[in-house]
N, C-alpha and C positions, 0 to 999 in steps of 0.2 A: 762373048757373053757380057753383061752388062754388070757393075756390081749391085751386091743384093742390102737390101734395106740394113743399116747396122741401127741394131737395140741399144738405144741410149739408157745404159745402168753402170754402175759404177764395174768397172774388170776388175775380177777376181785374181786373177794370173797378175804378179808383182813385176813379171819380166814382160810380158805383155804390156802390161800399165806403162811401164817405163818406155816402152817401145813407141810406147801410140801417144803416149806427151810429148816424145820428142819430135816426131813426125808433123804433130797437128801443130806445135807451136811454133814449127818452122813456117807452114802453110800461114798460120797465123798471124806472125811477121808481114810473109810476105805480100797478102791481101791488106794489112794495113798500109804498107809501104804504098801499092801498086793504089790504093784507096788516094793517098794523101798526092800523089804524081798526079795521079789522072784527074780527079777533082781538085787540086791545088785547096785539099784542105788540110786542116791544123789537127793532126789524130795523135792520140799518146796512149799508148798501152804498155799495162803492167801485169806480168805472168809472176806470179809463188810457188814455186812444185811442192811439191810434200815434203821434201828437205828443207824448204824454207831458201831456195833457190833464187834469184832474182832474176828476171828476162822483161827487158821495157826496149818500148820504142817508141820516139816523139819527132813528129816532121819539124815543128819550132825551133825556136834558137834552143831551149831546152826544156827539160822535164817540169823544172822548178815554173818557166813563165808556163806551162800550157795549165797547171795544176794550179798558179796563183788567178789565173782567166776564167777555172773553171767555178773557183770556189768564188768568185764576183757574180758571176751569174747566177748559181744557183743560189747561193747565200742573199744576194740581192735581191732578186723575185721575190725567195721565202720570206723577207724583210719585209721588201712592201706588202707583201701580201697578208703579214702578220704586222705589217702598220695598219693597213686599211682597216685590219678585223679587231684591233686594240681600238680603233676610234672608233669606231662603231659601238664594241661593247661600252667603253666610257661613256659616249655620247647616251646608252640605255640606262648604263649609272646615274647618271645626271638627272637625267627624266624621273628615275624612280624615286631618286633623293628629293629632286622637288615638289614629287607627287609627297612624300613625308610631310616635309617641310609646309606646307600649302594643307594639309588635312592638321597640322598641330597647331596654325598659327589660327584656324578656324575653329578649333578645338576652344583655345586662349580666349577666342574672342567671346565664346560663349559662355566662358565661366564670367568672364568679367561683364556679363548681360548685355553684352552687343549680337547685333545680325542674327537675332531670335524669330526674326519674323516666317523665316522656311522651313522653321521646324516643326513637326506635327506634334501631336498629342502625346505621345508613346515617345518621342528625343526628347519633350521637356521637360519627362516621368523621370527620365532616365538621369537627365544632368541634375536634377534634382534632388536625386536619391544620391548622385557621385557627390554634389553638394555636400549634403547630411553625412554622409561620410566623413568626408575631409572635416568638416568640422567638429564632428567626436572624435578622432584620430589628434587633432590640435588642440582640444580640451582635455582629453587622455594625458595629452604629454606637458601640457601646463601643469595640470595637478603632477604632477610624476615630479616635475622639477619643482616647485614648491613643499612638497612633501621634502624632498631633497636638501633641499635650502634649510627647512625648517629641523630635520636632523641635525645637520651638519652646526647649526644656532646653538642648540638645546644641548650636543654634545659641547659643544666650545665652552658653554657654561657652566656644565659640569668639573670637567675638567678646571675649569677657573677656580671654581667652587673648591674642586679637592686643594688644591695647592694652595689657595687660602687658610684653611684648616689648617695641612699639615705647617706651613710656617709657621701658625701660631704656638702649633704644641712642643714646635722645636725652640721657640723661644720661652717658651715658658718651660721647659725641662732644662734649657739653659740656667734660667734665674734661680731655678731651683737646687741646681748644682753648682754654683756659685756661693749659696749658704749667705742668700739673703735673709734678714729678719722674720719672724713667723708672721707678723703683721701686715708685712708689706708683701706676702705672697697672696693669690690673688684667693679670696674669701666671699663669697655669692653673699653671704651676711653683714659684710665690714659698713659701715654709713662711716662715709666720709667726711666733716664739718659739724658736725653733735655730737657731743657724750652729756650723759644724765648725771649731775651732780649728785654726791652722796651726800644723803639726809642723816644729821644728827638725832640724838634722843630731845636734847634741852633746844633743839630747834625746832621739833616738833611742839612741843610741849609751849613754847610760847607762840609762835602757831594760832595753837589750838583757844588758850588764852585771848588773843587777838582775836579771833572769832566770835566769843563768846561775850567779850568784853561789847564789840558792835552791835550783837543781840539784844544790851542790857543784862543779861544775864552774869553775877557779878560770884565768885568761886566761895571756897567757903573759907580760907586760909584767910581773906583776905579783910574778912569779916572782926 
């Protein structure tokens, strides 16, 4: 009798499993081996058992060069193959950058009133209105900073202002605590360079005489 189909599922039975790892990885072996003789090729396998068991076998000089061959090829392909697809997408970078580029410097030209001739009715509406924009947005922020300036002025003067003031009244509660003269403290009334000379009786009186003598008019005393 022939043997009958075995169901590829993991075995339940631990002595079982054990049994049939040992077997199949003999088998395993020896179709590598018998693989690398008869095709005079370069084959390297590496078995883990559940215990973390180690079972390898390499036709090469050893494990290490068939493993250092394998990771050039594959790593190499996947290289090129993820160069070719890096240049490619950069090369769609570049495209889409200067499709940017090329729509802003067209953009530029139209504010500054070149190459208006392609544009229809409804684009010159349009740049037109971004125009009137932009230049309320730059009158906006003129006044913003003039206002600014013009605070910043008005405060400076003030402030001038106060410390002006206050110097003065410290100089002058200086002088007054000093116990300078009544005179020479400061008086909204004082006139500087005149005083009214005091008038006698007998200076009036002849005065008056002088007056009347000019008149002609001559007194009686004298009569």
């Amino acid at each position: 009798m022939g043997r009958g189909k075995v169901e590829l599922k993991r075995i339940e039975n631990k002595i079982n499993r054990q049994v049939t790892f040992a077997k199949r990885r003999k088998g395993l072996l020896k179709k590598a081996y018998e693989l690398s003789v008869l095709c005079d090729a370069e084959v390297a396998l590496i078995v883990f058992s559940t215990r973390g068991k180690l079972s390898e076998f390499s036709s090469g000089p050893s494990m290490a060069k068939t493993l250092e061959r394998y990771q050039r090829c594959t790593y190499g392909e996947l290289g090129a193959s993820q160069s070719a697809e890096d240049e490619q997408s950069r090369y769609q970078d570049y495209l889409k950058l200067k499709t940017k580029v090329e729509a802003l410097q067209r953009t530029q030209r139209h504010f500054l009133g070149e190459d208006l001739v392609h544009l229809g009715m409804t684009e010159l509406q349009q740049l037109e209105n971004q125009l009137d924009m932009s230049l309320k947005k730059i009158r906006s922020t003129k006044e913003e900073m003039l206002l600014e300036a013009n605070t910043g002025l008005r405060r400076k003067l003030e402030e001038s202002t106060a410390d002006l003031q206050r110097s003065w009244n410290s100089h002058h509660q200086a002088a007054q605590l000093e116990g300078f003269p009544e005179h020479l403290q400061f008086n909204n009334t004082l006139q500087i360079g005149y005083s009214t000379p005091a008038v006698t009786n007998d200076e009036v009186n002849v005065a008056t005489s002088s007056e009347q003598s000019r008149r002609g008019f001559i007194p009686g005393w004298m009569l």
